[in-house]
TORSEGU-352591 format. One record per residue (C-alpha): residue in three letters; z, y, x. Coordinates in steps of 0.02 Angstrom, whole numbers, padded with zeros to 5 digits, always signed. Each point is the difference from the previous one (the first is absolute). Example, Ala and Ser with C-alpha at 12.3 -4.5 7.8 and 13.67 -1.06 7.14 Angstrom:
2
Ala+00390-00225+00615 Ser-00033+00172+00069 
//
This chain:
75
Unk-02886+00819-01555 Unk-00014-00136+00121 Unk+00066-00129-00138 Unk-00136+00063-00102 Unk-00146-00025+00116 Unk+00069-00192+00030 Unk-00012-00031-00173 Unk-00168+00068-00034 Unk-00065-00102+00164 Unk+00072-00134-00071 Unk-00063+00013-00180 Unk-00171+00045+00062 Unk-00007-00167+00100 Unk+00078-00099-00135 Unk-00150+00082-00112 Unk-00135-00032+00103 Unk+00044-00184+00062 Unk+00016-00054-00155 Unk-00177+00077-00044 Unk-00065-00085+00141 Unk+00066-00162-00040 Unk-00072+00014-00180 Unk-00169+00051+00068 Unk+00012-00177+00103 Unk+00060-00100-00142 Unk-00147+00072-00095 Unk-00106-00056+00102 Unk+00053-00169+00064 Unk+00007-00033-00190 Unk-00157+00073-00064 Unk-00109+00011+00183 Unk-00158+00077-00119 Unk+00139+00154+00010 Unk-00047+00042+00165 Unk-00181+00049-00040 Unk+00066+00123-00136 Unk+00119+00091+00136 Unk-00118+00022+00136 Unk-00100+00109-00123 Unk+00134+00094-00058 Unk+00084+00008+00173 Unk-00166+00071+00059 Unk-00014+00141-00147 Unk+00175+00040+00036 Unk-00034+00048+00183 Unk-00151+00094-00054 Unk+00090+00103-00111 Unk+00158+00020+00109 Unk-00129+00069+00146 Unk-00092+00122-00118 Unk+00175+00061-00082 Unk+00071+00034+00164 Unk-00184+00102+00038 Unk+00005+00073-00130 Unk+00171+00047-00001 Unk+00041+00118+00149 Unk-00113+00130-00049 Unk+00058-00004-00180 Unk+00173+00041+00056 Unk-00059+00131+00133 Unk-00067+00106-00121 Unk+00142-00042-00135 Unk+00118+00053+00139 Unk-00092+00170+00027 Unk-00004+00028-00190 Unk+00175+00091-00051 Unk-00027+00105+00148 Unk-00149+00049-00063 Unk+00061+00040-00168 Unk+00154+00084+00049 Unk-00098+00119+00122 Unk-00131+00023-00147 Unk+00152+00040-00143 Unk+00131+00113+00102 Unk-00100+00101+00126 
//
């Protein structure tokens, strides 16, 4: 397992360097980039924000639901 986790550090650095690097070469190429991304960076926090509000009460009561239904179907 501990082979495993290496790798997948690894990979997941290797991944997200390399998106890094093309979001810089993006930009240093085509600088009029930059004004599209803050947008979007700025919708993306939005949304991440209400998803995670959003979220926890969604699986709270998804959580609660078999319980309910197997107390409602056998007793």
């Amino acid at each position: 397992m501990d082979n495993r986790v290496s790798d997948s550090y690894r990979m997941f650095l290797q991944t997200f360097t390399m998106i890094i690097a093309t979001l810089c070469l993006i930009i240093v190429t085509f600088y009029w980039f930059i004004l599209a991304l803050l947008p979007l960076a700025c919708l993306f926090m939005w949304a991440a924000k209400f998803y995670r509000a959003t979220g926890t009460p969604l699986a709270t009561s998804v959580s609660s639901l078999p319980l309910s239904l197997s107390h409602t179907l056998f007793f």
